[in-house]
ZAMARGU-4260 file (C-alpha; in steps of 0.2 Angstrom, whole numbers, plus 5000, padded with zeros to 4 digits):
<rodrens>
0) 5000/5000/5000 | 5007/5015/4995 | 5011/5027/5011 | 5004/5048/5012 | 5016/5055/5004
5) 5014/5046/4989 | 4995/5045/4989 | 4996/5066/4992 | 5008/5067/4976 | 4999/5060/4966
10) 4984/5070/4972 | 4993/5085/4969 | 4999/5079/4952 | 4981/5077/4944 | 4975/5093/4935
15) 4956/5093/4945 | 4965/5095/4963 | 4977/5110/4957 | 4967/5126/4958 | 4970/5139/4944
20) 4973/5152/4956 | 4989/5143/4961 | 4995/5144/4942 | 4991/5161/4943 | 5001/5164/4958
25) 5018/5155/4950 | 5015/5170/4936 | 5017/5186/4950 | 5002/5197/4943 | 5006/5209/4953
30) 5026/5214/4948 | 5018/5207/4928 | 5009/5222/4928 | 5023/5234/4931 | 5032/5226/4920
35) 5020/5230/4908 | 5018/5246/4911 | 5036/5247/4905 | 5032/5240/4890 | 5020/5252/4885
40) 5030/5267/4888 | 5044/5259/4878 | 5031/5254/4865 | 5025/5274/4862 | 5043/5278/4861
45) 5047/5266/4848 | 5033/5273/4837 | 5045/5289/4834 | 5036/5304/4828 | 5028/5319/4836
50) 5009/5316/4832 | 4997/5326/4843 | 4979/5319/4850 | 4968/5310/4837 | 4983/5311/4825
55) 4993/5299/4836 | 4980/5287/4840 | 4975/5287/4825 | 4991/5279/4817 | 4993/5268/4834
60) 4994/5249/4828 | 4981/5245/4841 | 4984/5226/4835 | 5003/5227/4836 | 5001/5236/4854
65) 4992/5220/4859 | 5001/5207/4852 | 5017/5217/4862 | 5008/5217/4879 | 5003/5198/4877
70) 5018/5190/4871 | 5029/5202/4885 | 5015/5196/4898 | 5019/5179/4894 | 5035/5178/4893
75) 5034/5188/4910 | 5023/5176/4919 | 5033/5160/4913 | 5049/5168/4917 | 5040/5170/4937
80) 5034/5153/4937 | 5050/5146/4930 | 5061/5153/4945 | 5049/5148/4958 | 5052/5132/4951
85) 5071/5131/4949 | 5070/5139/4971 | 5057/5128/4978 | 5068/5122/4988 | 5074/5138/4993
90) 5056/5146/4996 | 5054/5134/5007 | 5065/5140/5017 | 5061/5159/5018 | 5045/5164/5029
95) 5039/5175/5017 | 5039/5162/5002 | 5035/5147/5012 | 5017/5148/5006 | 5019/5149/4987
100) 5010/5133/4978 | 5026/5124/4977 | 5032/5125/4992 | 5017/5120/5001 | 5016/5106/4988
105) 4996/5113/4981 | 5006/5110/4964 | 5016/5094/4959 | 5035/5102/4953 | 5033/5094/4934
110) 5016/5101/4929 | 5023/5121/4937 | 5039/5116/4926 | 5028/5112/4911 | 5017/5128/4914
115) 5033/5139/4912 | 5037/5132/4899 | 5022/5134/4889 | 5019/5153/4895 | 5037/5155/4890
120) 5038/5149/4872 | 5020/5154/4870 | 5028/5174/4874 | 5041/5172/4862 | 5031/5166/4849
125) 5017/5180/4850 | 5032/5193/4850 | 5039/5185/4836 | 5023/5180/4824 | 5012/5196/4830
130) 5025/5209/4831 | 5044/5205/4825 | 5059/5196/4827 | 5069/5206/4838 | 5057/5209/4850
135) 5055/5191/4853 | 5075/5189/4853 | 5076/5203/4867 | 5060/5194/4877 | 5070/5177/4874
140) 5086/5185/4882 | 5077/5193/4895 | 5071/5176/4899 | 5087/5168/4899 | 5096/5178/4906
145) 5084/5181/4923 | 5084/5160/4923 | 5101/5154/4921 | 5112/5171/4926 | 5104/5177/4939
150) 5094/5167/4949 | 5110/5154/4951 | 5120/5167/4956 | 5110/5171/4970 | 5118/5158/4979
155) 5134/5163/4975 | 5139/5181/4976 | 5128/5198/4979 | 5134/5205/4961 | 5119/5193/4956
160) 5108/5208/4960 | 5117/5219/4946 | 5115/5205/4934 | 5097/5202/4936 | 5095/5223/4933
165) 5099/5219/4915 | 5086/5206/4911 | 5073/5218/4923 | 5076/5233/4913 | 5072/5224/4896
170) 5053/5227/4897 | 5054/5245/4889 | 5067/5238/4878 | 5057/5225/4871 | 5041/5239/4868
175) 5052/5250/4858 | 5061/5236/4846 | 5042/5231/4845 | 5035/5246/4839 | 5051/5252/4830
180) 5058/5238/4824 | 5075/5243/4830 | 5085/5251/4845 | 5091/5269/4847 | 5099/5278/4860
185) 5081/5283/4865 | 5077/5266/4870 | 5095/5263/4880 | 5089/5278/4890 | 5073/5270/4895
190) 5083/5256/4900 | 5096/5266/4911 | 5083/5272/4919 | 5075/5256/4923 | 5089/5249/4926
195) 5097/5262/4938 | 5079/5262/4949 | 5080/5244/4952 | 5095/5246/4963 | 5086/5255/4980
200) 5071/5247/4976 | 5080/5228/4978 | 5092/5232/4991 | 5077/5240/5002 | 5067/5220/4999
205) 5084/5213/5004 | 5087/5222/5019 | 5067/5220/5026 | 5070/5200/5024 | 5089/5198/5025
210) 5083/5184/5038 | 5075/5176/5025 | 5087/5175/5012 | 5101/5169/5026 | 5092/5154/5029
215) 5087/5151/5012 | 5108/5154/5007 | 5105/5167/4997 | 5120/5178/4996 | 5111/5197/4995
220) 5122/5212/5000 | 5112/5214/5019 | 5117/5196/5022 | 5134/5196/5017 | 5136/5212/5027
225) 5123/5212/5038 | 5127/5230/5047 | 5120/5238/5034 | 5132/5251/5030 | 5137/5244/5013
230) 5118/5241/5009 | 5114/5259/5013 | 5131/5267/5004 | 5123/5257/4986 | 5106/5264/4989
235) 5114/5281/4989 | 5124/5280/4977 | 5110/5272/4963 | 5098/5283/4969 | 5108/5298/4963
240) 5113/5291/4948 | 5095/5290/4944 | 5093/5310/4944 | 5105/5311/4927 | 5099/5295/4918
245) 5080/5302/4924 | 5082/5318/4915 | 5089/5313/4901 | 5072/5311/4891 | 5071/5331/4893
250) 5087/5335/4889 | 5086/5324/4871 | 5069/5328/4868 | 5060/5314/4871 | 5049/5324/4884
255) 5048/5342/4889 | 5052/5356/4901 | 5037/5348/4913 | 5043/5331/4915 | 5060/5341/4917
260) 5055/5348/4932 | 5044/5336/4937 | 5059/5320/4935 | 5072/5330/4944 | 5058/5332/4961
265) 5053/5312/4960 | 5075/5308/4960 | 5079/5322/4973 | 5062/5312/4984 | 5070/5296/4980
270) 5084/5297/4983 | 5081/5308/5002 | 5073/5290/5007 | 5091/5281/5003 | 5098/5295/5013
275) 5087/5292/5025 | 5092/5276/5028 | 5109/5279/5025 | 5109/5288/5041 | 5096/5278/5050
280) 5098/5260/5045 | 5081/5253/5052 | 5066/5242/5045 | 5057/5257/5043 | 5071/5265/5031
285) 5073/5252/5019 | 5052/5251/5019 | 5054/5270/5017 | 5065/5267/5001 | 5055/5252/4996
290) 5038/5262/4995 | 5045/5277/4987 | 5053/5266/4973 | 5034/5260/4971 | 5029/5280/4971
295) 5044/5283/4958 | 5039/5273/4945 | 5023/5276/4939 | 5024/5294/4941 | 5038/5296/4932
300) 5031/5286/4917 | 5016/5296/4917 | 5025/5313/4916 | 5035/5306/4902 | 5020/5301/4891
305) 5010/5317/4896 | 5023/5329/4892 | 5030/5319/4875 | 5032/5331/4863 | 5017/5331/4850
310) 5004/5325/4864
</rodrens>
């Protein structure tokens, strides 16, 4: 007779006992839809031109925009489920990851593994069929190099944090190559700055659970150096590097005098919540940083598309 923890594998395997919303959790709804907000703003970009109102939405490939969001959204969500399987083991460890569906065992590890899979080469398909080649290379890199760069060198060394900045800060990448068909220094700049803001934002989520990622062997700056002084000296540093890259759509013209002004207020407020923690190295610091990187973000892609020239 076969003992309980066969019987409940099995259980777990068959498709009627694994609830959808499980799947939807390997797929991280809530950082996919950041990333495609990314997208999009990358995906205006890459339309060139300085069209005004009707004009612009006029010439809009409504279809291509689609086809853009879905394939990035599934390559995205594939991509989440993938590394939660490739760290099971190592969310099971970590208090805040001890509840995903693999962890807990609500999903058998060979159907989550097939479910990436399928997400994965379904996103780069739709990029490549229903918008163009290069945009499904860059989502296919991006992949990649998220999977098999950075989430092994977690384990290994705390420079994996600036190697998984470069497959993060593809989504706006991929938007303009989709849209344009090419890349241009405009799209790089969307990228720097992408890039650039990841910095505080990942270093303020190590620090809150550097206890976490201890125990799990993940070797993130706050657990290598756990006083914090390190940590708090890189959030400085990115966050002010963030102020140049950020204005740079004003000073090449991809946005106007408004987003000028507006940019250079939303760095100098990021970046006083790394100083802050610089000089206070608490919990609620790094939550500080952490929730102004959340604030950043979005307001600083909405002053770009309302003050593109043309609009």
């Amino acid at each position: 007779m076969a003992d309980s923890s066969e019987c409940r594998e099995r259980e777990i395997a068959s498709p009627s006992s694994a609830h959808w919303r499980d799947y939807l959790e390997l797929t991280k709804p809530r950082i996919t839809w950041l990333i495609l907000m990314s997208t999009a703003v990358g995906y205006f970009y890459g339309l060139g031109g300085t069209s005004a109102g009707w004009t612009f939405l006029s010439r809009l490939n409504w279809l291509g925009l689609l086809n853009t969001m879905m394939g990035t959204a599934l390559i995205a969500s594939g991509t989440a489920a993938l590394n939660q399987w490739f760290e099971r083991e190592a969310d099971r460890k970590m208090r805040r990851t001890a509840q995903r569906p693999l962890p807990t065992g609500r999903l058998a590890s060979g159907p989550a593994l097939l479910f990436g899979i399928a997400l994965s080469v379904g996103g780069f398909v739709e990029l490549w069929w229903g918008v163009n080649l290069l945009a499904g290379l860059i989502g296919a890199f991006t992949l990649f190099s998220y999977l098999f760069l950075y989430t092994p060198l977690k384990q290994r060394t705390w420079w994996s944090t600036a190697v998984g900045a470069v497959p993060g800060a593809m989504p706006p990448v991929i938007g303009y190559a989709a849209a344009g068909g090419a890349l241009t220094r405009e799209s790089w700049v969307l990228f720097a700055i992408l890039f650039l803001w990841q910095f505080p934002h990942f270093y303020s989520i190590a620090w809150m659970y550097k206890d976490d990622y201890a125990r799990a062997g993940i070797r993130m700056l706050p657990v290598v150096e756990p006083d914090g002084r390190s940590t708090a000296r890189q959030i400085v540093l990115f966050g002010a590097a963030l102020i140049p890259a950020s204005l740079l759509p004003g000073l090449l013209g991809m946005a106007g005098r408004f987003y000028l002004a507006g940019a250079l207020l939303l760095g100098l407020g990021y970046l006083y919540s790394g100083v802050r923690v610089a000089l206070e190295r608490s919990l609620v610091r790094a939550r500080g940083v952490l929730m102004a990187s959340v604030v950043y973000l979005p307001l600083l892609y909405g002053l770009m598309l309302l003050d593109r020239p043309g609009l």
